[in-house]
MIDOSE-1310 file (N, C-alpha, C; in nm, 2 decimals, decimal comma, always signed):
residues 116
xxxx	+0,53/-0,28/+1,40/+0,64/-0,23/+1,32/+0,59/-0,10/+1,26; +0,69/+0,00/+1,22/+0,67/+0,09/+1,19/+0,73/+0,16/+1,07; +0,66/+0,19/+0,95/+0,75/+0,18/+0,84/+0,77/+0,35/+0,82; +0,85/+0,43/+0,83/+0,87/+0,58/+0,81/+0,87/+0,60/+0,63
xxxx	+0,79/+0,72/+0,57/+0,84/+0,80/+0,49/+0,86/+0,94/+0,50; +0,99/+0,93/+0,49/+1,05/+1,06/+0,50/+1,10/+1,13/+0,40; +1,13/+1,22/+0,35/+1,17/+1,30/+0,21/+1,12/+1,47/+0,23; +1,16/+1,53/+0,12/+1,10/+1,68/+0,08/+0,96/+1,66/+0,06
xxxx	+0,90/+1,81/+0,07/+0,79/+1,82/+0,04/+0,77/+1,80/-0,12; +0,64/+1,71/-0,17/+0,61/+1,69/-0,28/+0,70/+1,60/-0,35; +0,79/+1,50/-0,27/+0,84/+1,38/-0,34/+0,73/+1,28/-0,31; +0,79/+1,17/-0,38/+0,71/+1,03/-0,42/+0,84/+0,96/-0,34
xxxx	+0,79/+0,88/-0,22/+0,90/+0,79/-0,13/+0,78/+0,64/-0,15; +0,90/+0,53/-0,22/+0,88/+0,43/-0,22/+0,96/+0,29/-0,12; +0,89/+0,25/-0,04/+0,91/+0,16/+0,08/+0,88/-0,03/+0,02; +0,96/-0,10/+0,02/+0,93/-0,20/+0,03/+0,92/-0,28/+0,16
xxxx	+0,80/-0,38/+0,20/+0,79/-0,44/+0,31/+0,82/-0,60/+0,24; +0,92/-0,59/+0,34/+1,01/-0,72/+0,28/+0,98/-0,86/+0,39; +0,86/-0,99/+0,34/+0,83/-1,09/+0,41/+0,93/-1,23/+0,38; +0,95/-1,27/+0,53/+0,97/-1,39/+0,45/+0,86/-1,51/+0,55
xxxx	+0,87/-1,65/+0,48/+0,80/-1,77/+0,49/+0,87/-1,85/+0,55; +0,87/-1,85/+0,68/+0,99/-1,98/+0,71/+0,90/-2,14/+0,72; +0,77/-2,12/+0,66/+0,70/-2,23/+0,68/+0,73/-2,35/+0,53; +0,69/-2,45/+0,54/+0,70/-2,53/+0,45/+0,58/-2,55/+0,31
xxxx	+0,49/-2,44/+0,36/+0,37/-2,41/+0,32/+0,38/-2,25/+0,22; +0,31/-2,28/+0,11/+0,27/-2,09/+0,04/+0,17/-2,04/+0,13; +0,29/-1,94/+0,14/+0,12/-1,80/+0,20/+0,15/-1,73/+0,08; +0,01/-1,67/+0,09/-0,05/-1,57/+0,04/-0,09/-1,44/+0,12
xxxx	-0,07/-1,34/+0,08/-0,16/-1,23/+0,16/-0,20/-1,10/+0,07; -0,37/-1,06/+0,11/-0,40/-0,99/+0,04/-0,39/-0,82/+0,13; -0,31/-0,73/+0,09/-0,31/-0,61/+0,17/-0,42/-0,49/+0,16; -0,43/-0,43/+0,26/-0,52/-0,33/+0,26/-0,47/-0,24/+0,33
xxxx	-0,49/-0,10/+0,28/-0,47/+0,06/+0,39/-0,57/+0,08/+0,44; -0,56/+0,15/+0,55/-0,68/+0,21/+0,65/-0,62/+0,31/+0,73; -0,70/+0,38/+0,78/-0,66/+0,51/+0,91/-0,71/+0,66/+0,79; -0,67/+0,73/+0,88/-0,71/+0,86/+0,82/-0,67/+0,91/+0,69
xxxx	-0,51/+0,88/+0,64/-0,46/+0,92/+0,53/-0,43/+0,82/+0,44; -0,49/+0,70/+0,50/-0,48/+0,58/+0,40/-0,50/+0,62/+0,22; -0,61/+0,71/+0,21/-0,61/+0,74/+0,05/-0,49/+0,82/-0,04; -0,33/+0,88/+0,11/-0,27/+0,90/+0,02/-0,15/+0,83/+0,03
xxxx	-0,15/+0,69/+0,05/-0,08/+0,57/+0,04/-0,11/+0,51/-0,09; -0,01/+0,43/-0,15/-0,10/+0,36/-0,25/+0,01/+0,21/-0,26; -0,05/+0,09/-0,34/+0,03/+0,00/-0,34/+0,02/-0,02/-0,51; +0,14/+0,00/-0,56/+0,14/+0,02/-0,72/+0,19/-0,12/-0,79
xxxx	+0,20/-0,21/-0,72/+0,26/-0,36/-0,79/+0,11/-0,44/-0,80; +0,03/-0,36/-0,68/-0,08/-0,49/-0,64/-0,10/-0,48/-0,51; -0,24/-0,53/-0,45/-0,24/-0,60/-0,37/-0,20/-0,68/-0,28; -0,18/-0,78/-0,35/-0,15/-0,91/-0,33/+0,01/-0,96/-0,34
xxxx	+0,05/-1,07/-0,22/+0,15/-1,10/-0,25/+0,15/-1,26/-0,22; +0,23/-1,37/-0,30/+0,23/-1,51/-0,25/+0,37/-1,51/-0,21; +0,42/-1,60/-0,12/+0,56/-1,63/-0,10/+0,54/-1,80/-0,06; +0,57/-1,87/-0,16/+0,63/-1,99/-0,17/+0,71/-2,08/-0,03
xxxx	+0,72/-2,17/+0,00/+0,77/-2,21/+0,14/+0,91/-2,18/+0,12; +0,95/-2,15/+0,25/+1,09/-2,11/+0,28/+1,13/-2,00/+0,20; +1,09/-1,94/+0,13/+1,10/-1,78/+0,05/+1,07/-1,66/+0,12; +1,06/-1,56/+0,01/+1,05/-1,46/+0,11/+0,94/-1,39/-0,04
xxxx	+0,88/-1,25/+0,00/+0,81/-1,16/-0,07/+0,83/-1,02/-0,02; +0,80/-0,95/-0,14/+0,80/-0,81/-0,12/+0,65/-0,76/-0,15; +0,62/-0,59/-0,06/+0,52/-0,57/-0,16/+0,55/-0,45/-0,15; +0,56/-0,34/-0,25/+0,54/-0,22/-0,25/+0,48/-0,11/-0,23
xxxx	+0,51/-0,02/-0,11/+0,41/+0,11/-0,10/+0,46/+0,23/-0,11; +0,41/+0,31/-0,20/+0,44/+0,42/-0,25/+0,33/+0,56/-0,16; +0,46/+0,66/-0,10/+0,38/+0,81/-0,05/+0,41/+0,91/-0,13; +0,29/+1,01/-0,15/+0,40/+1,15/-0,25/+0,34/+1,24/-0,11
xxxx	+0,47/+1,32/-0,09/+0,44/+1,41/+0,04/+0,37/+1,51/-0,03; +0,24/+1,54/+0,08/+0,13/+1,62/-0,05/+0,12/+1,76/+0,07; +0,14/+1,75/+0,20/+0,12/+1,79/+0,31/+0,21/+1,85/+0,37; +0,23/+1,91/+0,50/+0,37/+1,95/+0,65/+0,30/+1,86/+0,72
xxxx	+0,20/+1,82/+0,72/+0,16/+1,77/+0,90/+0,16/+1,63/+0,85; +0,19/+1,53/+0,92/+0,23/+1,41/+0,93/+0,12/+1,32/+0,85; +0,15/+1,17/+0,77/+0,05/+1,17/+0,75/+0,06/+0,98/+0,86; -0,07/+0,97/+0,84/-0,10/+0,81/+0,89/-0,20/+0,72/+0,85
xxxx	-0,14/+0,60/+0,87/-0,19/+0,48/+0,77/-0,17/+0,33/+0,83; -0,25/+0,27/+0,85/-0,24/+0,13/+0,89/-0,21/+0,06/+0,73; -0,13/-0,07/+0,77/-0,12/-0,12/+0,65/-0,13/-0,28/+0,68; -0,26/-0,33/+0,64/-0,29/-0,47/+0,71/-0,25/-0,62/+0,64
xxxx	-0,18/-0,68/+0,63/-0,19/-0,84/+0,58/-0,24/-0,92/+0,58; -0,32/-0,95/+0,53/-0,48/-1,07/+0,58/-0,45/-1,22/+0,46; -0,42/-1,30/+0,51/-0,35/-1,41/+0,48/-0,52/-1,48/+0,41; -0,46/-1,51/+0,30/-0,53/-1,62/+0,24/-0,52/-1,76/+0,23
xxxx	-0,57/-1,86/+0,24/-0,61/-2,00/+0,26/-0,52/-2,05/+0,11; -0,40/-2,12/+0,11/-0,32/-2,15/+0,00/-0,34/-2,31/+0,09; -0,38/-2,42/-0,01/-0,32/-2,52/+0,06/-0,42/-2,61/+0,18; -0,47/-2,52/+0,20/-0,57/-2,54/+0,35/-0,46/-2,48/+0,48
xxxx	-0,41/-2,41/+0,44/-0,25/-2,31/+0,50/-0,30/-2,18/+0,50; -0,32/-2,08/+0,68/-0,36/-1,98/+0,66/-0,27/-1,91/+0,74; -0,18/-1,83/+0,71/-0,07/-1,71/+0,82/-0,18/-1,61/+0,91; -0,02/-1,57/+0,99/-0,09/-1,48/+1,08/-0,13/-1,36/+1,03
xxxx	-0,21/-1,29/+1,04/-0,24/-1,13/+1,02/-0,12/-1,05/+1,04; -0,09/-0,95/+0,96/+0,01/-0,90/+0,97/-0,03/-0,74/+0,99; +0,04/-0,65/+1,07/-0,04/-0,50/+1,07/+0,09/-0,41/+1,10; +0,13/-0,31/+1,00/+0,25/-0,23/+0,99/+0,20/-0,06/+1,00
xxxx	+0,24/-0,02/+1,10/+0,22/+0,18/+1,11/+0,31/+0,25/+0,98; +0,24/+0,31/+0,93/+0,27/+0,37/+0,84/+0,30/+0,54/+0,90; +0,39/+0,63/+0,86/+0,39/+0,78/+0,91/+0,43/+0,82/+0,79; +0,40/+0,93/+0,80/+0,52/+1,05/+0,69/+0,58/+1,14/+0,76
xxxx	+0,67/+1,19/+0,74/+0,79/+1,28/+0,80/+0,84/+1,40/+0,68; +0,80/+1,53/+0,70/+0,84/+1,64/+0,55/+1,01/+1,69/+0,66; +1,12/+1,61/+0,55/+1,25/+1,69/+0,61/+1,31/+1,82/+0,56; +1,22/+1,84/+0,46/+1,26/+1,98/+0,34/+1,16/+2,05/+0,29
xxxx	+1,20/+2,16/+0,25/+1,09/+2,24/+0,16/+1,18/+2,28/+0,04; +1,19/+2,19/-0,08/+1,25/+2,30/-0,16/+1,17/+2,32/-0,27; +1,20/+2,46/-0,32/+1,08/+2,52/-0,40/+1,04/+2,48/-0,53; +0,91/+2,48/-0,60/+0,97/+2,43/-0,70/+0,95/+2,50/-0,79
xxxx	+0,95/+2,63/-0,82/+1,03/+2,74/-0,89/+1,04/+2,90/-0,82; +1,11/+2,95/-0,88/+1,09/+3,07/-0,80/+1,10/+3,19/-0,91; +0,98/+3,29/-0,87/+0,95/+3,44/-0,97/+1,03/+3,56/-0,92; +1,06/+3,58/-1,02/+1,17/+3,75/-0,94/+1,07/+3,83/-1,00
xxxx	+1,06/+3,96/-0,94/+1,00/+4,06/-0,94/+1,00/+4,22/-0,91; +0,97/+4,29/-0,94/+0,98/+4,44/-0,89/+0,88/+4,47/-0,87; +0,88/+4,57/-0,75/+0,75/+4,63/-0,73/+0,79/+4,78/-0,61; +0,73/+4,84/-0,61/+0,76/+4,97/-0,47/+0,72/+4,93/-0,37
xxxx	+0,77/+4,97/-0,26/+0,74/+4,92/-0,13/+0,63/+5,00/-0,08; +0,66/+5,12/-0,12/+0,53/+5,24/-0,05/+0,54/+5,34/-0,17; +0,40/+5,34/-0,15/+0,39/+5,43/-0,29/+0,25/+5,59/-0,24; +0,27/+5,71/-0,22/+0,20/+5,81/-0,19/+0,03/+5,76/-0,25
């Protein structure tokens, strides 16, 4: 799966990855970023997420478009042992996408174009 953030240059785009548990059992999972731009990903709730049997979990990932050229990021789920209960690994593509440039301020000025 592939989770897009898209926005202007130099916004903060927040994505939630929305699990659910159709098991009878709590998972837990602890998350981790990896790949090349993984350090400009971040997860600002935590790590970690439990979801309770037959529930569901969120966890939050937050991008600030810092760049134009794309960014990329693996985003992995590594299931903890709740129970003697261990889920599958879970692994989500992360991209960024810049759809704007708008400025963020602009200088007026005078000056000569050619001068002897």
């Amino acid at each position: 799966n592939t989770i897009e953030f898209t926005g202007p240059l130099h916004a903060t785009i927040v994505k939630q990855v929305h699990l659910k548990n159709p098991s009878s059992n709590t998972l837990a999972y602890n998350a981790v970023l990896v790949g090349r731009d993984a350090h400009d990903f971040s997860l600002p709730k935590g790590n970690t997420v439990t979801m309770p049997a037959t529930r569901q979990g969120f966890l939050t990932v937050e991008f600030t478009i810092r760049f134009l050229h794309p960014a990329e990021a693996v985003l992995i789920l590594i299931s903890n042992k709740v129970d003697g209960i261990e889920g599958a690994t879970l692994a989500f593509s992360l991209k960024s996408e810049v759809k704007n440039i708008e400025p963020l301020g602009m200088i007026k000025c005078r000056s000569p174009c050619y001068e002897l």
